[in-house]
Structure formats: C-alpha cells, structure tokens
N, C-alpha and C positions, 0 to 999 in steps of 0.2 A: 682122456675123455674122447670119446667115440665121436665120428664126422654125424654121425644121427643126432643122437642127444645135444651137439653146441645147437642145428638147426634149427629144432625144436624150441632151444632159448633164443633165439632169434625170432621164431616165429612169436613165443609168447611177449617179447618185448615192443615187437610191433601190435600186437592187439590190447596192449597197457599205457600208448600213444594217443590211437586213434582217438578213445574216449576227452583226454585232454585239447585235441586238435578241435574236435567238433564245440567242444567249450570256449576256446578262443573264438572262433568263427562265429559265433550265435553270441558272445560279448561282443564284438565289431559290430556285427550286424544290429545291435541292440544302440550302440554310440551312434550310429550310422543313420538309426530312426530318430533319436534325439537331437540329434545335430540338425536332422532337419525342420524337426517338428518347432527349433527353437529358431530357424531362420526365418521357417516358411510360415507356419501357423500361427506363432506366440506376438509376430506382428499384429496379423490379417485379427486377431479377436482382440489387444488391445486397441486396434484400430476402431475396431467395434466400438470400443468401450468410448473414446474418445469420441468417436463422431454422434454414441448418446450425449454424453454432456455436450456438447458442442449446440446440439440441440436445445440443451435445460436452458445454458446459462444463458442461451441468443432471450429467450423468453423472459428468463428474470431481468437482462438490459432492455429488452422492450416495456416491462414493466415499472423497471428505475424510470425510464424517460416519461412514460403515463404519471407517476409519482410530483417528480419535477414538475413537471406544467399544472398536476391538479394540487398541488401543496401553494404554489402561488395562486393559481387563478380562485382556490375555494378558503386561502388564508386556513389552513388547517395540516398540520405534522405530519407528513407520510413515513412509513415505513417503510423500504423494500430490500432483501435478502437477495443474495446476488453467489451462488456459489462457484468459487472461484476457479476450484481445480478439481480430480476425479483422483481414484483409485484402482489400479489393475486387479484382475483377480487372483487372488493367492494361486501360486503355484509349486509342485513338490519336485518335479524332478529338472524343472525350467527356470530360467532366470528373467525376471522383469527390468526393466530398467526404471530410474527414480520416479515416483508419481508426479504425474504434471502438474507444477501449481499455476497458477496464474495469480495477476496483479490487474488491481483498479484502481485508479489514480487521479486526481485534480491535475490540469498542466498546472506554469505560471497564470497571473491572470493578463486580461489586455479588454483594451477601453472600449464598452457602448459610447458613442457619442449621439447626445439630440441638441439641434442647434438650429435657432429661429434665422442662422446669418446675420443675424445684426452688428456681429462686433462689439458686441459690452460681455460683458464678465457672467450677466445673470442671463443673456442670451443664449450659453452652453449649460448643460450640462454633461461629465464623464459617470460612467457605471462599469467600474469593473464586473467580468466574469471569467469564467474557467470553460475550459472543454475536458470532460473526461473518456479517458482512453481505458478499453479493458483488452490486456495480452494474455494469452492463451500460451503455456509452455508444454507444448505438445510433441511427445517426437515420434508420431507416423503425419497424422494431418500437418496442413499447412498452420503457421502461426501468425498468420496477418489479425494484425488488432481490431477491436472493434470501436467507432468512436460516435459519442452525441458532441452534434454540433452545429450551434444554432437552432434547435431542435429536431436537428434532424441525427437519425441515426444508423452509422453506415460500417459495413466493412469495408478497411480498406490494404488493400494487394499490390501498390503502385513500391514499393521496396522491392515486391520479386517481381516488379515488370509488368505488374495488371491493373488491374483501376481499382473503382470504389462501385459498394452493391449495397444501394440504398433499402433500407429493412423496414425505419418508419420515417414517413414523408415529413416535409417541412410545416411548421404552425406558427409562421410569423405571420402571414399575409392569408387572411378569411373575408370574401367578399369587401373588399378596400379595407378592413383594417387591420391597425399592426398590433401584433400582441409580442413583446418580448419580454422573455423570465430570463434573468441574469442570474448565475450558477457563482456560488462562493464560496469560499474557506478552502484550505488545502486539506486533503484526503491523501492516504495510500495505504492500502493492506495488500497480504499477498499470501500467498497459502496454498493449499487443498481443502480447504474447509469453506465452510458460509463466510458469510459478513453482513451484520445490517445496517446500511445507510439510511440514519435519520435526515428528512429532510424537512427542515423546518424554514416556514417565511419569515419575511420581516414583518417588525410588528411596528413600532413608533413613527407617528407621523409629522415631516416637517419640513420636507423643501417643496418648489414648485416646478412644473415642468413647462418652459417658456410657451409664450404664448406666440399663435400665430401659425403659417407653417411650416413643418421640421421638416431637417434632414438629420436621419437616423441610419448611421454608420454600425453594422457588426460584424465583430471578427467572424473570423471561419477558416477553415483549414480548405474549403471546396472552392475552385476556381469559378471562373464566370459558364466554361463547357459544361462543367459540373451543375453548376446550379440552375443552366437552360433546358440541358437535356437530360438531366438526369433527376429532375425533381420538378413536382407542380406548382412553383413557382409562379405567378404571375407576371412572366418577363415581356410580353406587350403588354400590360397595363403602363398606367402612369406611376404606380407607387415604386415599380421596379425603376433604377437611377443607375445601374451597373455593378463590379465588381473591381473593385481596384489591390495591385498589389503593396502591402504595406513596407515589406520589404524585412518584415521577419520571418522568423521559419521553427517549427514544432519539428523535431524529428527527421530533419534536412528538409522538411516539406515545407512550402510557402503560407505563409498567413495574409489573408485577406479581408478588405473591409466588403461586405456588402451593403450599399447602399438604398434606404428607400427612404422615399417622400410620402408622408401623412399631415396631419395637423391635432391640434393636442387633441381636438374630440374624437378622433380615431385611433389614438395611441393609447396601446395600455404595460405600462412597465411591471411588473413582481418583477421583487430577488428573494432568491431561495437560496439557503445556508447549508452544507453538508454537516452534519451531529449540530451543529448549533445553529442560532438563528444569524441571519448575516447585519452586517454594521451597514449596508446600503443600500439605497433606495427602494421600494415598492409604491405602485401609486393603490389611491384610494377612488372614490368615486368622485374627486373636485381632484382629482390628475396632480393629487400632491406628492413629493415622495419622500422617503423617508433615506435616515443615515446620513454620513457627512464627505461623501465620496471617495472612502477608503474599501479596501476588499476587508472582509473578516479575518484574514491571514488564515490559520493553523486553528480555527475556531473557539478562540478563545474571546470573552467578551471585551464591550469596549471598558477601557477606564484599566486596563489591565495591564503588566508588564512581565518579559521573561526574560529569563537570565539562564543564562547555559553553565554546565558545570564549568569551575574554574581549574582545580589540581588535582592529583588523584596521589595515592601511594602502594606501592604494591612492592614484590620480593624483591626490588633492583636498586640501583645504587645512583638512577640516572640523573639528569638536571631535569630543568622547569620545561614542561608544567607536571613530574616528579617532583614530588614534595614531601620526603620522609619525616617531617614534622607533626603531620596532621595524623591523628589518629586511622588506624589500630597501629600499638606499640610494635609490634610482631605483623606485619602483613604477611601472606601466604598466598603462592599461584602467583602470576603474571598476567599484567593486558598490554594490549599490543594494540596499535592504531588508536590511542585517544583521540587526536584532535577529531578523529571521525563523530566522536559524541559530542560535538560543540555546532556541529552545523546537522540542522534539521532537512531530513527527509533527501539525502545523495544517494540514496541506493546503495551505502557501503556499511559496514558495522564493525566496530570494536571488539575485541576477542579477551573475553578475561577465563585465564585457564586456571585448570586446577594444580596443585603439585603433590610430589607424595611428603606423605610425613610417616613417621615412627617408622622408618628403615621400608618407606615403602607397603607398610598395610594399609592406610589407607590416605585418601587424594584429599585434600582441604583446598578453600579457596579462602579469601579475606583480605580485601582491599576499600582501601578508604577513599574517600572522597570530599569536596565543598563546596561550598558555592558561596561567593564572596559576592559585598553590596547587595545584598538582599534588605529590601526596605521593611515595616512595617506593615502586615494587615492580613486578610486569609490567604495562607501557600497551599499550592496543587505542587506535588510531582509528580512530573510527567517522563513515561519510559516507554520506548520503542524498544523491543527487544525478541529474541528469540531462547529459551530453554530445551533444549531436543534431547537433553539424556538426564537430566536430574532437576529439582527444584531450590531454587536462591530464592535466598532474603537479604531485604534492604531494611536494614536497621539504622533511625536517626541518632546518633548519638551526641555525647558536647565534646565541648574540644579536646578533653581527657581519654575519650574513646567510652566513654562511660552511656549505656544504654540509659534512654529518657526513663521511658518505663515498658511495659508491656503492648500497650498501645501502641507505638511507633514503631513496627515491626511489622513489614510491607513484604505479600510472598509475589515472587515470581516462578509462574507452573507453567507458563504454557508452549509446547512443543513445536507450533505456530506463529509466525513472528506478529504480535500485535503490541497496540498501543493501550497503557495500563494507567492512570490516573490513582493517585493518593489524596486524600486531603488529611492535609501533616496534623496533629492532634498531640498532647491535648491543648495546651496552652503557649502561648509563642513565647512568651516570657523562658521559657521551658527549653525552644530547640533552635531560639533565634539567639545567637551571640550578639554581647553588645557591640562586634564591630560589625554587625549584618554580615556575619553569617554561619550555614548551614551545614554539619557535618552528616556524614550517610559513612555507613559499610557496608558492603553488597557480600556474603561470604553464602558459604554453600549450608544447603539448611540443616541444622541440628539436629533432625529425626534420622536423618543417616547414621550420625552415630558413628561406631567405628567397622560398620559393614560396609563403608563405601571402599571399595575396594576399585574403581573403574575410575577413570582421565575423562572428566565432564568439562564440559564447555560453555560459556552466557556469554550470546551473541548481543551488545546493542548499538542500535544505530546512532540514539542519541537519548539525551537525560537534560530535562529543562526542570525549574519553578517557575509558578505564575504567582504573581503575587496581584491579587484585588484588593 
C-alpha cells in the first residue's frame, strides 16, 4: 500500500472521531447544567414552596388559637384545619427530596391552679391543660416550632440559639380581668396533608370556684423576660404577681408558673377539649365549674376504659407476648417492635411486613392479635397507623380465627399516618369471649388478589379498646 493512500486513512479516521468527541463534550456540558441546576436552583424554588406554606399554616394556627378561646368563651364546637406539611413540584430531570411533613401535637398536661389561701381542701382548685406545639419538617427553611401558650402564640428559635416571635398576643389579662381557657385531651397528627381539630367545650355543670381573692397560677413555657418584654401583659398592674420556675421542662426548655391575682368576679375559667369535649372544669355565669379535676386524657369520655392489645402471632416461633395459639392457624409476614403498640402516642411504630408466598408471586400478610379482660358494654377500636404502599384489613374474628361476619371487617387505606376509630358491631355476645376477650387479624386486603406482587408494609404506633 502506497505512503498516499495509508494518509489518506488517517486522515479519514480522524474526521470519523471528531463527530463522536463533540458528542461527549455537549453530554458533559449537558451533566454539568443539571448538576447545577439541581444544587443551585432545585433548592432556591422548593425554598419557595416552603416559605408558601410556611405562610398558610402560620394563618391556620392563628386561627386554631381564635377557635380555642371562641369555643370556650361562646360555648359552641369550633372547627379549624391546620395543614401540616407541603409538596415540591414534580420534577423530570431533577431529584426532590422527601416532602415535608409536619406534626401537631397536645404536650403532657400540668396544673392551673386558683386558690383563696385559705388552707382547706375546697379553698383550691387544680385544672389541668396542655400546650400545643406545631413542627415544621422542612429541609431549606429553618424548623423552629410554633407554640400556643397560655394564649399566646409564638415561634420559638432558642434550640438554634435565638428566642421566641410572639404572632398573637396574650388574652389572659383585659382591663383587670382574668380570662383562662384550659386546653385538653391528648392530640398528635402528622403528615402532608390537612387535619381538622374539633374543638369542643365543656358542657356539665358542677364545682365552685372559691370564694374571695385568688391566686391563679399558669403553666407556660415563657420566662418572666418573655412575658414583660415581649407581650402586653400587664406586668405594673396589681394582677400581674410574677413568674416563677416550676422546675419542669417541655423540650429541654423550662416550665413556668405565671402568677396573677384576681377575685372570683373577675375570673373566668372555659376548658376546651381537642375532638372531644373535655372531663374539666368550665365556669358558667354563677363562677361554677364543671368536671371532677381530671384532664380528658386521649379524648375519650368519662366512665370509659382502655385496654391496650395484649399478644399478637405472626410467622415466628418467639415467646410472650408471641402467642402462636391465638388465631390465624397459618400467620403470614412478620411484626417487629410490638411492645411499641402498647403505649400510646411515643413517636415510634410497629412494623408488620409482608412475606412472599407461592414461590415468591405474591406478598401476603396475616397476623393475629387480642386483647384480654375486656369487660362488658360498647367497644371502640382504636388505631394509629400508617399504610403507604397498599391497603389492610382488621378482621374481628373468635378464637377459632373464624370471621364474625361481614360486618366486622375494618379497612385501613390511608397513606398518612392517622388515627382510625371502629365501633365493633354487631353484637358483643358475638366478638366478646367469655373470658373477655377480643380477637382481631390485621392481613393484607383480599382485592389484591394474586397481583400483589410488591413487599408492603402497615406501620402502627398503637391499637387500644375503649369500652363504655
């Protein structure tokens, strides 16, 4: 072959190159715009998104708090919607990260106290309430909580080293009198979605509030700085008495009593109940109050008791409180962390998985469960839970594993972790054992069929009866 002709294939092999080089370069250059557009820009617009809602939901807790004080002070059921968390905008060639939920929540409770000083028994009176905290799970904004308390409602930033930004002012103290609405029942949801807190008063009337005049102690999470300079407080009057440290703490933060001096004709007590009506006192227009100086707990009424599930049985071979005696004959899938469903409202949840069956086509779930000493009269069950890839059902069955009937066959759908109430039906004779008690299966729902083909998961936190 001639020195012309190899050149010439040289030549041509360098111009059958080029075209591939300038395709790698304009691929990089193309990584090179994404990479940043997902560092730089895909924050700065869900930042956006966030610092919307951030906005919404500051307006729906100003409105929760409007709700609260007019549900007591007009004796009439508020309703207020509170949306917890947001959603990014779909993206195609960018990656979001998980949508932010948020949580709203009742703390523990801790005592109103009003007291004439006398030293006898009928000289105090105690009125449990709550403070509610709503957290923001945000990841470009900051996530300092928001909280009502003592009617006042505030952000607060003293965890990352900044204080508190009062939103709406205090309404204990109006030209010398004192008006306090005490806050009950235990609450907690949490999501991306709404939520509607019923907030209903109390209704029955029956104690009295001493006669003479009071000193009226309430918690609060705001120091004495807090509550001089950062609220219109009337702190040179005479009704203002101080702040004193209790010596408990919400959140590593300090609880405090605030102190004011009134007398019964210038005090006025509501308690307001979250979903239900609360078990403790409201006054009326002769300064009576009502309830028996308990909080509402978890809002269930008085006269009422619950009972946490007691055994469970699933695919394993383990000890107590594994119980492979209680039905279903055959369980299927695994749970993991019961004793978490025994204690209400810890922020943790129980895992019941699926497994596969028939070599692997498809996933089954079906584990049983009971609940022993269960008394006689109408049963709620009551479920905390989460479903985020498929839908389960709780089937009451008797101690055979044998379904009641049709009726007793409770779904759980929803992809959001909420709280699901049943009333057990039809007839107790029917799903109450004569040694009190209750069987349940929780398995994965029958409409799937044998297309389920995918490892689903039912998160719950916890699983009570109430028996009335």
């Amino acid at each position: 072959m001639s020195r012309q002709l190899i050149d010439k294939l040289r030549i041509d092999d360098n111009r059958a190159v080029a075209p591939v080089i300038g395709v790698v370069i304009l691929f990089g250059f193309l990584i090179l715009a994404l990479s940043l557009y997902q560092v730089e820009i895909v924050p700065q617009q869900n930042a956006e998104t966030e610092f919307q809602h951030s906005g919404e939901v500051r307006n729906d807790l100003v409105e929760l708090r409007a709700g609260i004080l007019q549900a007591g002070s007009i004796d009439q059921p508020q309703y207020q919607t509170v949306q917890l968390g947001t959603a990014y905008s779909t993206r195609t060639f960018t990656i979001n990260p998980p949508s932010p939920a948020g949580t709203i929540r009742t703390t523990d409770p801790y005592p109103i106290t009003i007291s004439n000083n006398s030293g006898t028994p009928e000289g105090t009176i105690t009125i449990p309430t709550r403070f509610i905290e709503y957290q923001p799970g945000y990841n470009e904004l900051d996530r300092s909580p928001t909280w009502y308390d003592a009617s006042v409602l505030y952000l607060d930033a003293r965890d990352d080293g900044g204080g508190i930004a009062v939103i709406e002012d205090q309404a204990l103290v109006d030209n010398g009198e004192v008006q306090i609405t005490a806050l009950q029942n235990e609450f907690r949801r949490s999501g991306t979605g709404q939520v509607t807190l019923e907030l209903r008063p109390a209704e029955n009337v029956t104690g009295k509030i001493p006669e003479g005049d009071l000193t009226v102690t309430v918690p609060t999470r705001l120091s004495e700085d807090d509550w001089e300079a950062k609220t219109n407080l009337p702190t040179d009057s005479d009704v203002y008495d101080g702040v004193t440290d209790t010596g408990a703490d919400i959140n590593n933060m300090n609880v405090y009593n605030l102190t004011l001096n009134t007398t019964v004709n210038n005090l006025t007590v509501d308690t307001v109940g979250i979903q239900e009506a609360p078990e403790d006192p409201n006054q009326n227009s002769d300064a009576s109050i009502s309830g028996d100086g308990t909080d509402g707990g978890d809002g269930t009424d008085g006269g009422s008791t619950q009972a946490f599930v007691s055994e469970y049985n699933d695919n394993s071979a383990g000890g107590s409180p594994q119980n492979d005696s209680i039905p279903p004959a055959s369980p299927m899938g695994s749970l993991t962390d019961f004793s978490v469903m025994q204690e209400k409202n810890d922020g943790q949840s129980a895992r019941l998985d699926e497994s596969a069956q028939d070599r692997g086509k498809r996933y089954r779930l079906e584990n049983g469960f009971v609940f022993r000493d269960i008394t006689a009269g109408s049963h709620t069950l009551s479920i905390n839970y989460q479903a985020p890839g498929e839908t389960f059902d709780v089937v009451v069955v008797d101690s055979n594993g044998a379904e009641i009937d049709s009726s007793t066959t409770y779904t759980l759908d929803s992809s959001i972790k909420t709280t699901t109430n049943f009333q057990l039906s039809p007839s107790e004779s029917q799903y109450l054992d004569t040694n009190g008690e209750i069987y349940l299966v929780i398995k994965d729902n029958s409409r799937s069929g044998s297309s389920d083909q995918t490892l689903d998961s039912l998160f719950v936190d916890w699983m009570e009866i109430t028996v009335q």
